[in-house]
Every structure is written in C-alpha cells, then in structure tokens.
VEXDREN-427787 format. One line per 2 residues: for each residue x, y, z of N, C-alpha, C. Coordinates in steps of 0.02 Angstrom, whole numbers, plus 32768, in hexadecimal, padded with zeros to 4 digits. Layout:
N
X/Y/Z/X/Y/Z/X/Y/Z ~ ...
This chain:
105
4534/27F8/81E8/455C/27BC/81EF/457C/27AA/81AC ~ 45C3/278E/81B6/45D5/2782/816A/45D3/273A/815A
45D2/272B/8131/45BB/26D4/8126/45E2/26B7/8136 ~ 4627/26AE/8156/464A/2681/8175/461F/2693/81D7
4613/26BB/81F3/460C/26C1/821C/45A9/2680/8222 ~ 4597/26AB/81F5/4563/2673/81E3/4571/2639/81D3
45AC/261E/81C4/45B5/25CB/81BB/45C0/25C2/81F6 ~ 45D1/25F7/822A/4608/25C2/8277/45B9/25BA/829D
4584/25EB/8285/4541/25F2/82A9/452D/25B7/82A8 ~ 4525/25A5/826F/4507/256A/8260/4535/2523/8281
4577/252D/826E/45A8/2507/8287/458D/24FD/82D9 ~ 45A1/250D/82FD/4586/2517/8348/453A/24F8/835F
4513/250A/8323/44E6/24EF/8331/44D2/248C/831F ~ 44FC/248B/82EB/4502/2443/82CA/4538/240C/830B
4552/243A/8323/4587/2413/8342/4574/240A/8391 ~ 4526/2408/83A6/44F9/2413/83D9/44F6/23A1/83D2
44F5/2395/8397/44CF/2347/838B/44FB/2329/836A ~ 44F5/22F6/8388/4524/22B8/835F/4527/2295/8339
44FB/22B9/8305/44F5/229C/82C6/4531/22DE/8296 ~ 4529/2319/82B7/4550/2340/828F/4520/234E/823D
454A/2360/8221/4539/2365/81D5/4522/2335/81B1 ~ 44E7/2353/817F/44CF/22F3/8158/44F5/2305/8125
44F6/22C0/8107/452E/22BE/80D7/450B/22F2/8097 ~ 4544/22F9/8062/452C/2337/8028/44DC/2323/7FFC
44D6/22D8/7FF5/44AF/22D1/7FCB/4466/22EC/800D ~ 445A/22C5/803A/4419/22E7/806F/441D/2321/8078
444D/234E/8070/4456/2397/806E/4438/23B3/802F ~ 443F/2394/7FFE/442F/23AA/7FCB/43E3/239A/7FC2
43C7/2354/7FD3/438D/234F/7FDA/4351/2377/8009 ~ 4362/2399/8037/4352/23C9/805C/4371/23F8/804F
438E/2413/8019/4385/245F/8002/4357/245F/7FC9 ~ 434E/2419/7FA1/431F/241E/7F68/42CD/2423/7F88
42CF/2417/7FC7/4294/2422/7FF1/427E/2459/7FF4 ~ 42BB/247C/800D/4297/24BC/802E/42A5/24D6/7FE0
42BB/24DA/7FB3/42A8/250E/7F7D/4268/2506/7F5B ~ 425C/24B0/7F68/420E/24A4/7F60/41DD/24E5/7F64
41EA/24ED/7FC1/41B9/24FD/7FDB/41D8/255A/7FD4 ~ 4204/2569/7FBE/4209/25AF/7FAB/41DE/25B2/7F5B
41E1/2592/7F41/41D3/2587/7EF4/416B/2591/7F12 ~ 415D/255E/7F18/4111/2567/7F29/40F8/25A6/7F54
4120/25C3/7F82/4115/260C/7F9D/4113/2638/7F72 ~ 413D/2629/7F4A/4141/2672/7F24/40FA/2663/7EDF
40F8/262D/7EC1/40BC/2612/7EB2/4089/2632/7EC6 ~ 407A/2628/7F11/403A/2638/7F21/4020/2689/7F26
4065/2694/7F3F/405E/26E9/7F25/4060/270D/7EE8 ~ 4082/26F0/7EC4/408E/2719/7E8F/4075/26EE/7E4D
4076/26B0/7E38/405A/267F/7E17/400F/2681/7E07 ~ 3FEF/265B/7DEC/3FBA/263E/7DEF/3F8A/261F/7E1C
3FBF/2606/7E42/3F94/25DB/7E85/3F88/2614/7EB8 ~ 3F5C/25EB/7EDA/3F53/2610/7F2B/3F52/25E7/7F59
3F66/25EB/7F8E/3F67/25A3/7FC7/3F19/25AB/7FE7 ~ 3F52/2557/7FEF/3F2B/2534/7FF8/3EE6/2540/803C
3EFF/254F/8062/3EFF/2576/80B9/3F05/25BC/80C3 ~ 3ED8/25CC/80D2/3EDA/2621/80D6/3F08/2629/8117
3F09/25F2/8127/3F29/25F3/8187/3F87/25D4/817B ~ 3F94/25DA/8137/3FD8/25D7/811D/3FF3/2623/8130
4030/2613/8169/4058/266B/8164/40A7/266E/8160 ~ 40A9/2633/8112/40F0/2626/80F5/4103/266B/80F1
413A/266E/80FD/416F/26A6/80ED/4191/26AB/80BF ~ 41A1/26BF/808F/41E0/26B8/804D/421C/26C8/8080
4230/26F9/80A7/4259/26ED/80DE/4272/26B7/8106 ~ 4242/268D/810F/4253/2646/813D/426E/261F/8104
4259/263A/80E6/4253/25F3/80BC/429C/2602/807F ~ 42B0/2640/806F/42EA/264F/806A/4331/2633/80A4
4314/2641/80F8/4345/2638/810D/4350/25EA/8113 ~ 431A/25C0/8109/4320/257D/8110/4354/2563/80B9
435D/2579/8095/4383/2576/804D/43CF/2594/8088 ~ 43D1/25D1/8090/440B/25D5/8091/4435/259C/80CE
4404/259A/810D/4430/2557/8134/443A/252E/8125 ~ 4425/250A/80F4/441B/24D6/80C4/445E/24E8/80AD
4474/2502/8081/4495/251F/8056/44E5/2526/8072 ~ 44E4/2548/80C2/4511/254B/80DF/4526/2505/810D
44F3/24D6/8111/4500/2495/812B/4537/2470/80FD ~ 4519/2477/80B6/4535/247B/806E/458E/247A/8080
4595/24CE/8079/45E9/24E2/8089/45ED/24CF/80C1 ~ 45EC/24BE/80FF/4600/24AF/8139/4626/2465/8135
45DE/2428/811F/45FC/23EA/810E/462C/23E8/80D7 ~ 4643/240B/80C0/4671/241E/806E/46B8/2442/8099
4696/245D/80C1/46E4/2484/80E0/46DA/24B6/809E ~ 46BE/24D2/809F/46BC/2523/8064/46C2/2558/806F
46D9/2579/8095/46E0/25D1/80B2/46BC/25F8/8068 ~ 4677/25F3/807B/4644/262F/805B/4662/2663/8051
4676/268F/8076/46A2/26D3/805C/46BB/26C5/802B ~ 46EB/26AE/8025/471E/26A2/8001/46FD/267E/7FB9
46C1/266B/7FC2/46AE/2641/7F86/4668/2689/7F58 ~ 466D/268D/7F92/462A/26DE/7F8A/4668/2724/7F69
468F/271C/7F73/46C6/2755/7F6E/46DD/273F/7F22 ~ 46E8/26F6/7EFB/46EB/26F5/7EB9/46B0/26E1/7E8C
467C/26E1/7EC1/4645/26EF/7E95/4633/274B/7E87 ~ 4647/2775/7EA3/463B/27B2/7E8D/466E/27C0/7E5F
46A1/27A5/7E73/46F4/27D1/7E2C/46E1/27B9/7DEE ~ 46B1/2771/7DED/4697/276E/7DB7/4656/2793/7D9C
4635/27B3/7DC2/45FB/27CC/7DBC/461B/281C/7DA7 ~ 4644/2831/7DB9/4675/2865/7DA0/4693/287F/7D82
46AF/2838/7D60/46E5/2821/7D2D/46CB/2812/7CFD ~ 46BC/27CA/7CEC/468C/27AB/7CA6/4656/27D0/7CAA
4624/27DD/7CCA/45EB/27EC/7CD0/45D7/2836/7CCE ~ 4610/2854/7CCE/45F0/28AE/7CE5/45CC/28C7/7C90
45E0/28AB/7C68/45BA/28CF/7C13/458E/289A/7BFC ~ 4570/287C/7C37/4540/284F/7C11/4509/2859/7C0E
44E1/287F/7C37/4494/28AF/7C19/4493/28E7/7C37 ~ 446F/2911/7C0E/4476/2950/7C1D/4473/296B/7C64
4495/299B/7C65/449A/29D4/7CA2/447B/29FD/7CA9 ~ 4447/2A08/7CF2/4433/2A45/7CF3/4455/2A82/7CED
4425/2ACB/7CCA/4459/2AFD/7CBC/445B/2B2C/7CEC
C-alpha cells in the first residue's frame, strides 16, 4: 500500500462518525501516548526494566501501527498527501544527506 492509499484507509474509516477528526492538538496528544507506550516496550525488552505482567503480549508492531494512524490522522486533518511529503523527505535523504556517515563497502 502506498501512504496516500493508507490515508484514504484511514480516511474511510474516520468518516464512519460524526465527530470526524480531533483537532491537531488531541492528535498530537494521542500520538505522544502511543509513543509512550512504544518507548516503555522497547524498555522492557531491551532496557533495564522488565514488565510488569508476564501476561503483557505488547507488540512493538501494534504499537508502531498505533504511531503511524496517529500520525496519518495528523496529515489527513492537515490535508497533507504523505507521498508527496515522504517523496521530499528522501531527495533530501539523497541530496544533503548521502556523505553524511559512512557507507558500507
């Protein structure tokens, strides 16, 4: 799927309720959520901690895809065509960025 096709996914699905889209700032407050809870997953695995609940079966997957709907709720209420915003984030990753740490040989 290409990420505009994933915004109309989501689109379709937002446009089920009549509340529609929350405004940017609750969008943003529920993406600082779920990175919360990506941040403490990865914690518990790879960190210091260990959870709490052995009967915890967080996913770094779920919990990735809950950031990116978040994210695309984000561009949707913005009117942002992701492609297009994902497409000059690589010419820069290409461009400025291609001699900035080393290359595998």
């Amino acid at each position: 799927m290409s990420l505009i096709d994933l915004q109309k996914d989501v689109d379709s699905w937002i446009e089920q309720y009549k509340i529609g889209y929350f405004k940017p700032l609750e969008i943003m407050s529920a993406l600082t959520e779920e990175l919360g809870e990506l941040a403490t997953e990865i914690n518990n695995r790879f960190g210091p901690r260990t959870k709490k609940s052995t009967d915890d079966k967080t996913e770094v997957s779920e919990e990735l895809a809950d950031i990116i709907f978040n994210l695309i709720c984000m561009a949707n209420s913005q009117n942002i065509n992701l492609d297009e915003a994902w497409k000059k984030k690589m010419d820069k990753c290409y461009g400025r960025d291609k001699d900035r740490w080393e290359k595998k040989v």
